[in-house]
VMD Tcl script that builds the backbone (N, CA, C; Angstrom):
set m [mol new atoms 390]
animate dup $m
set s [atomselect $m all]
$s set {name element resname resid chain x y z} {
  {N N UNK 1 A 143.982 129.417 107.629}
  {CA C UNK 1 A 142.613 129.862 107.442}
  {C C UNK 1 A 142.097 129.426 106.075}
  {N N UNK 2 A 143.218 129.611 104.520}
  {CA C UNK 2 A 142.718 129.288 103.579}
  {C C UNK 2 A 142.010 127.610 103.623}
  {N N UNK 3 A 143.011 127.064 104.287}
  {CA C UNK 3 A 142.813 125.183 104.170}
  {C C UNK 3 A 141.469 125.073 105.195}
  {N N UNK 4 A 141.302 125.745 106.159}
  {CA C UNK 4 A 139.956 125.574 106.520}
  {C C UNK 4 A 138.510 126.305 105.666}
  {N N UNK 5 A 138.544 126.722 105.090}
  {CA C UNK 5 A 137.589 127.441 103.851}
  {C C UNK 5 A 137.481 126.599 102.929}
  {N N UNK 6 A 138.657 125.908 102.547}
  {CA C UNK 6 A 138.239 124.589 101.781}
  {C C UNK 6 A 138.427 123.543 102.307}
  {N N UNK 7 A 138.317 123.455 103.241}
  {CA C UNK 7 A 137.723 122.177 104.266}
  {C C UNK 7 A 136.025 121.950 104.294}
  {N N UNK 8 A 135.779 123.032 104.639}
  {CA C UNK 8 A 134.636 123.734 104.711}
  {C C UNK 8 A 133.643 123.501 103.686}
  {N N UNK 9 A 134.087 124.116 102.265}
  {CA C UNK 9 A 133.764 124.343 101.341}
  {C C UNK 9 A 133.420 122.951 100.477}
  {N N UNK 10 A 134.266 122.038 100.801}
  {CA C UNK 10 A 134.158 120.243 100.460}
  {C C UNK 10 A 133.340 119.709 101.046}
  {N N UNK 11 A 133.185 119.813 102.232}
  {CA C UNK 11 A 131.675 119.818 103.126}
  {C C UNK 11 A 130.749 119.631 102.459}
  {N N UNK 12 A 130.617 121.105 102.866}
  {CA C UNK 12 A 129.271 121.628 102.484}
  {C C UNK 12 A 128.716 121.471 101.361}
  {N N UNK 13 A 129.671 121.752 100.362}
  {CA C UNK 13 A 129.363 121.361 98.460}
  {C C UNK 13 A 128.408 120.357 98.262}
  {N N UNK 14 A 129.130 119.251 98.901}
  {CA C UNK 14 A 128.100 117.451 98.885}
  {C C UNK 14 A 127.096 117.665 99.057}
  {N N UNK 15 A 126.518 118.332 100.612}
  {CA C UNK 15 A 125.536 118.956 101.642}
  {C C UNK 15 A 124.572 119.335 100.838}
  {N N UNK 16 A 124.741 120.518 99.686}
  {CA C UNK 16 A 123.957 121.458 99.133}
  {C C UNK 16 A 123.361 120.278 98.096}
  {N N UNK 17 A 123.848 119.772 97.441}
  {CA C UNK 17 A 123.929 118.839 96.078}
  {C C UNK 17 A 122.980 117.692 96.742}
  {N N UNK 18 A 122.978 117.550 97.562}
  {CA C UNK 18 A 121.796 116.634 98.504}
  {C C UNK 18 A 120.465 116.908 98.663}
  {N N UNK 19 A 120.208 118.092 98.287}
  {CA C UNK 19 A 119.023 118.521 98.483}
  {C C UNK 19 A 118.051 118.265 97.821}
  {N N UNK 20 A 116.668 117.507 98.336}
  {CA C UNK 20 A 115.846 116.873 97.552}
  {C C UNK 20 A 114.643 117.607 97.074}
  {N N UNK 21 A 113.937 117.239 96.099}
  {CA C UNK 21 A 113.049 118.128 95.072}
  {C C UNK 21 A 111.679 116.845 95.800}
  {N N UNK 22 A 111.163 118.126 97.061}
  {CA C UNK 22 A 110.154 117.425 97.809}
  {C C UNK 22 A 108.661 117.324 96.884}
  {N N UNK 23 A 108.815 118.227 95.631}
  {CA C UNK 23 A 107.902 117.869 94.846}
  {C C UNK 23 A 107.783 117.137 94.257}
  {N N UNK 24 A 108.727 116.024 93.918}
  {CA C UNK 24 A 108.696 115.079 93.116}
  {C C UNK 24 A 108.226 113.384 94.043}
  {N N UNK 25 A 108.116 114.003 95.427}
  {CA C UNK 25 A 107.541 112.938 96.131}
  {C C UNK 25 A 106.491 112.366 96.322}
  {N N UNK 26 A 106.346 111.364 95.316}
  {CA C UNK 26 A 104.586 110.794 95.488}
  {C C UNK 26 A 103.982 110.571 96.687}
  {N N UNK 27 A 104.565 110.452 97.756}
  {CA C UNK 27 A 104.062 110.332 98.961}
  {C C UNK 27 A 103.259 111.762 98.970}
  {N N UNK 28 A 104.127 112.661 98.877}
  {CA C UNK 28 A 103.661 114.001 99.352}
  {C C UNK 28 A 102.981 114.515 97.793}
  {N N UNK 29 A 102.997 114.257 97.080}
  {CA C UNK 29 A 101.916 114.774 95.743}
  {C C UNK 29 A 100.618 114.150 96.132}
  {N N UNK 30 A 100.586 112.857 96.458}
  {CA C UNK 30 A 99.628 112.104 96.447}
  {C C UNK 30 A 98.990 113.099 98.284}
  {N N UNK 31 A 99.388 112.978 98.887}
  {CA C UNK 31 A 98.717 114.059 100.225}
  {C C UNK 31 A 97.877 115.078 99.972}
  {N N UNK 32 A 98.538 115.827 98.242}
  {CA C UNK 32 A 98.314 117.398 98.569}
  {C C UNK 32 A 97.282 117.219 97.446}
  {N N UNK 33 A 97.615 115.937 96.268}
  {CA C UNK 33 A 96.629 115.927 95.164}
  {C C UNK 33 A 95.095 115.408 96.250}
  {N N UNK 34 A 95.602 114.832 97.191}
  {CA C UNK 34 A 93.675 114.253 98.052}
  {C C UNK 34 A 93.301 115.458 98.333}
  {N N UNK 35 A 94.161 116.649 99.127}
  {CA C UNK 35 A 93.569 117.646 99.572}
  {C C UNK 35 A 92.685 118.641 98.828}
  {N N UNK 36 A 93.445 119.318 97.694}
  {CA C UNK 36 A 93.074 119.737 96.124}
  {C C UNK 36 A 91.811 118.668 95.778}
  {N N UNK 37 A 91.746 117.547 95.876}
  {CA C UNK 37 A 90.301 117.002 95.254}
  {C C UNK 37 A 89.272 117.446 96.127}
  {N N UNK 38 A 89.662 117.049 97.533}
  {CA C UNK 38 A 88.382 117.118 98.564}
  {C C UNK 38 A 87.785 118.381 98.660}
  {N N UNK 39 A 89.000 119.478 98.636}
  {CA C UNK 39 A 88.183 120.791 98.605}
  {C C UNK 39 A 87.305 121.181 97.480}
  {N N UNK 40 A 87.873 120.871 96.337}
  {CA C UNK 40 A 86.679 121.388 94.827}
  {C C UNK 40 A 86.006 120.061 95.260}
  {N N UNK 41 A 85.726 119.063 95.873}
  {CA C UNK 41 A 84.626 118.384 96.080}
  {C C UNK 41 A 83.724 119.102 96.988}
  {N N UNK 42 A 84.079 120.106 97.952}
  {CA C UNK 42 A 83.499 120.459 99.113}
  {C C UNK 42 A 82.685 121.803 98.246}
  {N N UNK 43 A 84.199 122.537 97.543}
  {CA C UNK 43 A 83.125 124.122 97.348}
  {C C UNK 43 A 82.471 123.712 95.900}
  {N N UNK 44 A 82.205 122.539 95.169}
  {CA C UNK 44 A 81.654 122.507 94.375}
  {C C UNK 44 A 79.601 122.176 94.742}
  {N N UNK 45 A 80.150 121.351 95.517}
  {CA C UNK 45 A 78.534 119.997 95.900}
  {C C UNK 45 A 78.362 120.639 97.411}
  {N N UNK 46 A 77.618 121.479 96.948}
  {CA C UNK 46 A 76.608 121.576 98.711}
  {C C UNK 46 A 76.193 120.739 99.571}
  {N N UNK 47 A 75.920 119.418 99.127}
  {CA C UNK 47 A 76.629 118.493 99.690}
  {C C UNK 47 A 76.724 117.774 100.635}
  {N N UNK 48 A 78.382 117.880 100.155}
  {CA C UNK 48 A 79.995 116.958 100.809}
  {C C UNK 48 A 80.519 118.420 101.298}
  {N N UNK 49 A 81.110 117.931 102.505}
  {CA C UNK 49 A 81.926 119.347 103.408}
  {C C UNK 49 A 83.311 118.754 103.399}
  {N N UNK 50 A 84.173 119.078 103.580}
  {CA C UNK 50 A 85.803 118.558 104.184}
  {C C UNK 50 A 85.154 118.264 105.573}
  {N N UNK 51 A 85.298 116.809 105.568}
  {CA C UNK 51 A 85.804 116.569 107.422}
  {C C UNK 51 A 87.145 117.140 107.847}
  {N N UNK 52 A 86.764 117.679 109.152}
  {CA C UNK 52 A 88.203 118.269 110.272}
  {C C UNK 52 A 88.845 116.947 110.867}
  {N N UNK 53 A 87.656 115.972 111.129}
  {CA C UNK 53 A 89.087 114.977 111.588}
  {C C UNK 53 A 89.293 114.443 110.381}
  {N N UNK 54 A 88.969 114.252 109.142}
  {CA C UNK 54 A 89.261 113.442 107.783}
  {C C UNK 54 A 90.748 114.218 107.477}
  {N N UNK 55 A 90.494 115.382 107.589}
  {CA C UNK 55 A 91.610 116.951 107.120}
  {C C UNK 55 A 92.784 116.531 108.490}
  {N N UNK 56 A 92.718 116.808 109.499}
  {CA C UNK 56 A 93.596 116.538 110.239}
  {C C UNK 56 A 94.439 115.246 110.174}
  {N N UNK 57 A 94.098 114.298 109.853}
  {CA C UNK 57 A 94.581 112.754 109.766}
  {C C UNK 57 A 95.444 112.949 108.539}
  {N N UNK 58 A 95.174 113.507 107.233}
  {CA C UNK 58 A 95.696 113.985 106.625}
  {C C UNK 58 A 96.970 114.559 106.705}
  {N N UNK 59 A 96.695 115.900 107.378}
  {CA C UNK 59 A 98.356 116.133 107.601}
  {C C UNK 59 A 98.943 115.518 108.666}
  {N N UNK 60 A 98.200 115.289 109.628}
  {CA C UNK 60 A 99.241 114.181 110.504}
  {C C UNK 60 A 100.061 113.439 109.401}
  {N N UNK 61 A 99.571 112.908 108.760}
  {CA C UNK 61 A 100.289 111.961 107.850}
  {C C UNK 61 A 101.013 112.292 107.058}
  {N N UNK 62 A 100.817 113.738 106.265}
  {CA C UNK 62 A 101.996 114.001 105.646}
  {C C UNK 62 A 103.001 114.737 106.428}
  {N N UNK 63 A 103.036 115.228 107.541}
  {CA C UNK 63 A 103.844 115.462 108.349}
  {C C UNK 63 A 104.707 114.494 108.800}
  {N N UNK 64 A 104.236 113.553 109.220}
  {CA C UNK 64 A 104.921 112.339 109.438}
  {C C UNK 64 A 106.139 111.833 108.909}
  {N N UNK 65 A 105.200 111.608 107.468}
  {CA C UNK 65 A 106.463 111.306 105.559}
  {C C UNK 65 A 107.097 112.271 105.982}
  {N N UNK 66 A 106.956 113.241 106.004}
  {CA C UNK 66 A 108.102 114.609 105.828}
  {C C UNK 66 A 109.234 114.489 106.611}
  {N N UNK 67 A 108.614 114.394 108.575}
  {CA C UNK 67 A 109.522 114.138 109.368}
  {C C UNK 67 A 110.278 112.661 109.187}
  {N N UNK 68 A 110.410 111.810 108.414}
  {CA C UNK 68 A 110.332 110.368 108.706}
  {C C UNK 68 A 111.603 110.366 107.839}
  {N N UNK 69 A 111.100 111.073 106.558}
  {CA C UNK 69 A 111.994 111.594 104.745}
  {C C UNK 69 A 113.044 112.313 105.444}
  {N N UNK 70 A 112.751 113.387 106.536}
  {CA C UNK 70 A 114.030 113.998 107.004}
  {C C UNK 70 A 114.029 115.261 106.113}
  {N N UNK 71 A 113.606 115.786 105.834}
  {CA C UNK 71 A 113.117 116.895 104.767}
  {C C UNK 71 A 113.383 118.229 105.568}
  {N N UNK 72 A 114.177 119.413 105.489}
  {CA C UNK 72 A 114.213 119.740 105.760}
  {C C UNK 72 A 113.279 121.105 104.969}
  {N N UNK 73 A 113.324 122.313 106.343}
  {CA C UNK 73 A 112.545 123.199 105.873}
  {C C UNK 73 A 112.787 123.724 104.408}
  {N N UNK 74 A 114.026 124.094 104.142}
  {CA C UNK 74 A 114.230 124.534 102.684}
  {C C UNK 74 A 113.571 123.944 101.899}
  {N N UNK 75 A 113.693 122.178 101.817}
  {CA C UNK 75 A 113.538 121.708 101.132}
  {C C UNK 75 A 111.890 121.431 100.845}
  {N N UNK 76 A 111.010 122.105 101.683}
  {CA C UNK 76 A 109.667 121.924 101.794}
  {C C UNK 76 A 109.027 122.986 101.321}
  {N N UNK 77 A 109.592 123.965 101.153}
  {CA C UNK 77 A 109.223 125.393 100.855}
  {C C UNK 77 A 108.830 124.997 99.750}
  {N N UNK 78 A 109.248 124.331 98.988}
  {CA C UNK 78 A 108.725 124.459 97.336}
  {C C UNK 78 A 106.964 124.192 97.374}
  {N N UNK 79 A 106.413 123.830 98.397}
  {CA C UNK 79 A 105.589 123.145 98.421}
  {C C UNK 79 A 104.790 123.869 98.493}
  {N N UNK 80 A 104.694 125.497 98.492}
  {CA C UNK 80 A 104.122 126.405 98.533}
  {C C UNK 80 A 104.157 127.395 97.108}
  {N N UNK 81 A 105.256 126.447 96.233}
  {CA C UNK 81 A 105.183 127.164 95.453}
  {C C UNK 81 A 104.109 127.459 94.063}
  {N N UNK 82 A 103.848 128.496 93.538}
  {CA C UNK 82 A 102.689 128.448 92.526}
  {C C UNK 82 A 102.702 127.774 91.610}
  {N N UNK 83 A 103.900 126.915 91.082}
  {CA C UNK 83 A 103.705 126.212 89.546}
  {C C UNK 83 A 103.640 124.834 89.888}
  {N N UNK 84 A 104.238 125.017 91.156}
  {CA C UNK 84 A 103.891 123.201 92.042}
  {C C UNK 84 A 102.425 123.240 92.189}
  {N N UNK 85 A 101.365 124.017 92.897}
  {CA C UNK 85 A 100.524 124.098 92.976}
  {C C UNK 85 A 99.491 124.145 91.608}
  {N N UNK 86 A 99.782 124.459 91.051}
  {CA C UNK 86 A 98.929 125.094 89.192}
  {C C UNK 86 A 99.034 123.206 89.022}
  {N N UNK 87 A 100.447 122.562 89.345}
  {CA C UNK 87 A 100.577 121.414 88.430}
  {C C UNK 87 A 99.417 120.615 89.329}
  {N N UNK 88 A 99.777 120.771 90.343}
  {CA C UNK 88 A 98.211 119.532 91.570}
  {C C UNK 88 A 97.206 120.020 91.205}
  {N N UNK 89 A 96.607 121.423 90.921}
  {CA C UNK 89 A 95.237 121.339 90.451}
  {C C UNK 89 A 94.818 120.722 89.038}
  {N N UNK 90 A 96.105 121.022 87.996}
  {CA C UNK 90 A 95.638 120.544 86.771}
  {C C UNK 90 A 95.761 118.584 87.185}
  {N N UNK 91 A 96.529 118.058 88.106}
  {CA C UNK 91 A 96.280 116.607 88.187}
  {C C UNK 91 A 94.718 116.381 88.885}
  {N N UNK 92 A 94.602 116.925 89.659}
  {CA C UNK 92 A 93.160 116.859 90.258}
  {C C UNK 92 A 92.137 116.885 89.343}
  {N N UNK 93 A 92.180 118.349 88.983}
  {CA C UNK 93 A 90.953 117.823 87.406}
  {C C UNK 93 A 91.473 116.587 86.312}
  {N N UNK 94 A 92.303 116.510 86.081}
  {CA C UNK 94 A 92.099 115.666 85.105}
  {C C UNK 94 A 91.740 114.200 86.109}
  {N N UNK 95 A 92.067 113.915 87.416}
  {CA C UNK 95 A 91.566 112.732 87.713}
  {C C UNK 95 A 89.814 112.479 87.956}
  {N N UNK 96 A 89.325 113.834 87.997}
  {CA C UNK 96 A 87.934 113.760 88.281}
  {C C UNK 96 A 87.434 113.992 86.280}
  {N N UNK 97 A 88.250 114.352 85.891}
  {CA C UNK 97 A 87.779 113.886 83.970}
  {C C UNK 97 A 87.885 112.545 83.618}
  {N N UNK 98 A 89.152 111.647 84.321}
  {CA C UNK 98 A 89.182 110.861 83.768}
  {C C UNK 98 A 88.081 109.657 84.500}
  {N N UNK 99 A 87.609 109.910 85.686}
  {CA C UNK 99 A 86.498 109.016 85.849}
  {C C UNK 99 A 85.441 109.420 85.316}
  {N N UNK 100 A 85.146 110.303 84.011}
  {CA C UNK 100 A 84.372 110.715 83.446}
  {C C UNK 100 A 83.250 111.473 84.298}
  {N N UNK 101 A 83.770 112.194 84.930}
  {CA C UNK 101 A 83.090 113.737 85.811}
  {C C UNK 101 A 83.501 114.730 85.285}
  {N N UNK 102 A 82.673 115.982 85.201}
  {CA C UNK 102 A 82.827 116.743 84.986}
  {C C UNK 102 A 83.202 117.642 85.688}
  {N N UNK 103 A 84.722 118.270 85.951}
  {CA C UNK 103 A 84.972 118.996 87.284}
  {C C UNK 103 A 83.983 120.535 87.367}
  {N N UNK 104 A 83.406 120.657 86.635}
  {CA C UNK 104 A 82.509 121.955 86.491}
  {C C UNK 104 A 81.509 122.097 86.701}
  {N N UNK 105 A 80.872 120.690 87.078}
  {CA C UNK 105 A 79.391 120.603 87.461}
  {C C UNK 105 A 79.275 119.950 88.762}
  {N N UNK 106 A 77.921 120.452 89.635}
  {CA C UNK 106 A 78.147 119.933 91.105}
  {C C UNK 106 A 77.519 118.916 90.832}
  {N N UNK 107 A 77.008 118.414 90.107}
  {CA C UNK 107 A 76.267 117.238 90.461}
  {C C UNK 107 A 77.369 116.579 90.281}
  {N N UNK 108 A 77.959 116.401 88.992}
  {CA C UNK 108 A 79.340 115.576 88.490}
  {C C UNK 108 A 80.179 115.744 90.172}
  {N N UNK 109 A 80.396 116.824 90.747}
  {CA C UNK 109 A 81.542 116.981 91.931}
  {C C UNK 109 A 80.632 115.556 93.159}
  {N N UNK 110 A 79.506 115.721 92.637}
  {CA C UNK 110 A 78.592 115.569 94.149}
  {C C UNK 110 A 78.685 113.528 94.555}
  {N N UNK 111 A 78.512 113.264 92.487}
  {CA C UNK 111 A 78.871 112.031 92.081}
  {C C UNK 111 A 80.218 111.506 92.663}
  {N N UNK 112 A 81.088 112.501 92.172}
  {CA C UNK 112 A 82.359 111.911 92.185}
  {C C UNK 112 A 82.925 112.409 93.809}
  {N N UNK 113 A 82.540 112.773 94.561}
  {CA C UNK 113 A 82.786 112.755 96.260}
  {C C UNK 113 A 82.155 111.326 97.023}
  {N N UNK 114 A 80.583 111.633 96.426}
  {CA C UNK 114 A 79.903 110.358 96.916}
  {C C UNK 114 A 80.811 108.808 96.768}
  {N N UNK 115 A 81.053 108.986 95.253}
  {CA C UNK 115 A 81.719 107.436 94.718}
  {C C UNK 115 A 83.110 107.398 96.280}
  {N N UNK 116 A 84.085 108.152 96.128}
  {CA C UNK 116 A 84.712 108.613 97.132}
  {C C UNK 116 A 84.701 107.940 98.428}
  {N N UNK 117 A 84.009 108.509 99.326}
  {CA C UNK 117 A 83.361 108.414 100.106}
  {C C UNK 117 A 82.648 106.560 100.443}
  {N N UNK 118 A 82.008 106.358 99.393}
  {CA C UNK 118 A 81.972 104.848 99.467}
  {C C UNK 118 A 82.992 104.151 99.752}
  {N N UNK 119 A 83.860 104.318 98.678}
  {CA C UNK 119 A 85.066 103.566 98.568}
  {C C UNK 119 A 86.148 103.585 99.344}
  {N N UNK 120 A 85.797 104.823 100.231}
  {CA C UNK 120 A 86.926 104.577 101.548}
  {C C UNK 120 A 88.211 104.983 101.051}
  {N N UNK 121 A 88.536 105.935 100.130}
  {CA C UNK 121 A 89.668 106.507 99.330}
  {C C UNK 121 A 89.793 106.996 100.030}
  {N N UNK 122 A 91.341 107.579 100.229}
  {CA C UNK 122 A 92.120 108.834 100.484}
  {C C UNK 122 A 91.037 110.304 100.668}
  {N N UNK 123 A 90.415 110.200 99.371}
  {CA C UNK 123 A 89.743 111.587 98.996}
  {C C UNK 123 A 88.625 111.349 99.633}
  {N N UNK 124 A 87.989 110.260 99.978}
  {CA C UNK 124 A 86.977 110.385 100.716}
  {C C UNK 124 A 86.370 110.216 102.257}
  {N N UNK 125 A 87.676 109.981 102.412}
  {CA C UNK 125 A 88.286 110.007 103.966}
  {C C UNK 125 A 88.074 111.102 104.272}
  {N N UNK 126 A 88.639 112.152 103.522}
  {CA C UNK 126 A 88.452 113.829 104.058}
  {C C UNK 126 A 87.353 114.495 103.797}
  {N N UNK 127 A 86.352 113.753 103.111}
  {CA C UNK 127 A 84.728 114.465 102.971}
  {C C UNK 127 A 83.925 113.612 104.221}
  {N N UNK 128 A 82.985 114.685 104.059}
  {CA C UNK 128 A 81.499 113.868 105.138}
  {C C UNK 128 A 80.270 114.412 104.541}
  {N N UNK 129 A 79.010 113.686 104.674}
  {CA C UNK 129 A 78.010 114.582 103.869}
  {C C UNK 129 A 77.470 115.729 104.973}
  {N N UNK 130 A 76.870 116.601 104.473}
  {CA C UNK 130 A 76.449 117.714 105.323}
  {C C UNK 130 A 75.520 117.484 105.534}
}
mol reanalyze $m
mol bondsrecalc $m
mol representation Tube
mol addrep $m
């Protein structure tokens, strides 16, 4: 019984030590940082709305990476977590600062959805005008 416990135990050890830090996946930062933009694009600028099929295509797609990455549930949970989240909003604003918008003003939001939206981005894939 002991030699199977550390049979076991050699296993599994590797197993655990495998486990990947799904936050550090630009595939999936880059998913959740479009989502985080489109919405303060949506509740900022009266507007730009989130498209449902723009939003749906979306997670189809990061679902996809996820299932594709092999990611298991544990390892996705983080993705809910609050300091993962705090860190995508502070990247979101600073990407709408650094195209010199102001994330605090709707016109600045309304600018920087529109530009978006032209350009056939990620982020503007998931807006539509209202």
């Amino acid at each position: 019984m002991r030699k199977l416990i550390l049979i076991s135990a050699a296993v599994l050890m590797p197993l655990a030590a495998q486990a990947r830090d799904i936050t550090a996946d630009e595939s999936v930062r880059g998913f959740v940082t479009t989502s985080v933009l489109a919405a303060k694009v949506a509740q900022g600028c009266k507007k730009i709305s989130v498209s449902t099929e723009g939003l749906l295509a979306l997670q189809l797609d990061v679902t996809a990476h996820i299932e594709a990455e092999n990611y298991t549930v544990e390892e996705a949970a983080p993705l809910q977590d609050a300091a993962f989240n705090a860190e995508i909003e502070e990247a979101a604003v600073a990407q709408i600062k650094e195209r010199g918008f102001d994330p605090q003003k709707a016109k600045d939001l309304c600018a920087f959805g529109t530009e978006e939206m032209t350009k056939g981005s990620p982020v503007g894939a998931v807006l539509e005008s209202r």
